[in-house]
Residue, then its C-alpha position, 0 to 999 in steps of 0.5 A: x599403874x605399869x604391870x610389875x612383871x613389865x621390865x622398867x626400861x628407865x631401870x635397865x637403862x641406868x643399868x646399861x649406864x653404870x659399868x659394874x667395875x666402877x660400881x664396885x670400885x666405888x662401893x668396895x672403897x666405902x667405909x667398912x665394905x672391903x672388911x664386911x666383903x672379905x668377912x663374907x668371903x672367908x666365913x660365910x664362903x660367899x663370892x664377893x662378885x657376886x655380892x657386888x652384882x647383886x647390890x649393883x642391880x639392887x642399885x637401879x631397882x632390879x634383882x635377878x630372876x632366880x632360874x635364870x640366875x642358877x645357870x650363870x652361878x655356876x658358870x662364875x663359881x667356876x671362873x672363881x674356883x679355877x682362875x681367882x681362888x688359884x691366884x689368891x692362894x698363891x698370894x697368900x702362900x707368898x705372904x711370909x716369904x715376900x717379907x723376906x724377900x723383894x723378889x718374891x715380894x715383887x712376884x706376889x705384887x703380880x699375882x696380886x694383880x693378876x688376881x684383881x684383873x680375874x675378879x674384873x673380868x668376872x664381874x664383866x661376865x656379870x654385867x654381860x649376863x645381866x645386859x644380854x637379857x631378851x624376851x625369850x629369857x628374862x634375866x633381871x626384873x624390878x624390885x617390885x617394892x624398896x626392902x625395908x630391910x635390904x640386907x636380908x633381901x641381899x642375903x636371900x638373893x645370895x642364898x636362892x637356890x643354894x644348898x650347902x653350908x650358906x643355906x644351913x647354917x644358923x641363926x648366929x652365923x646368918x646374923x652376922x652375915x647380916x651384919x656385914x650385908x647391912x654395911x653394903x645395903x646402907x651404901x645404897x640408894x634401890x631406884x634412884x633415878x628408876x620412876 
């Protein structure tokens, strides 16, 4: 029996084949995934990014290693909060004034790209972080066992090592992210194809 600790390399490697832009792309056009990712944005404040790159390691039967992850966290909550919050804003602040106007409907179709293009290139610096993994330090590891209940597997990732409103909130408020994650999990298939 291989050590659990041991990186699978079939695992990793069906990583290193699976671009995480297109991961997302498919998973984000599944039934009810753009609603449950947009809920999970607006009321639990959680980054969507982040999000599909956890179900993207999920996928292949990896989870990161949660020291190594805190770093990088913070490196892409900067990129969100710099680049595409500051985008997405803009958007929305448009959203009354582009009904009214083409030119200004125009320049929001714009931004609205420029901000799919930051998301994109965030998840890039995710799949980057997640592929650069050495021996010196181990960023991904396997799921040493398939979650019965994937979704709370998600959400512990998500919440590992934070503080704040996700880590404090309640028990309702954690049900319906729940609920939401359930519909992400349920699109996945943890180790298919990693043996």
């Amino acid at each position: 029996m291989r050590d659990s600790n041991t990186l699978d390399s079939t695992r990793l490697q069906r990583l290193q084949q699976t671009p995480l832009w297109d991961f997302a792309l498919t998973l984000y056009a599944s039934p009810g995934v753009e609603a449950a990712c947009l809920k999970l944005q607006e009321e639990a404040g959680l980054d969507v990014c982040e999000v599909l790159f956890h179900c993207w390691l999920y996928s292949c039967g990896l989870e990161a290693e949660p020291k190594a992850l805190a770093c990088q966290r913070e490196q892409r909550r900067l990129w969100q909060s710099h680049v595409t919050e500051v985008l997405r804003g803009l958007r929305q602040d448009l959203k009354a004034s582009a009904a009214a106007s083409e030119s200004v409907k125009a320049l929001r179709e714009t931004i609205k790209q420029a901000e799919l293009m930051a998301e994109r290139e965030n998840l890039q610096r995710w799949q980057a972080w997640a592929w650069a993994s050495s021996s010196d330090e181990q960023r991904v590891g396997n799921v040493v066992e398939k979650s019965l209940d994937a979704a709370n597997w998600l959400l512990n990732q998500l919440l590992s090592g934070q503080s704040g409103h996700q880590a404090e909130s309640g028990t309702k408020e954690k049900n319906e992210w729940l609920y939401s994650l359930q519909t992400l999990t349920c699109q996945l298939d943890p180790h298919q194809g990693a043996r």
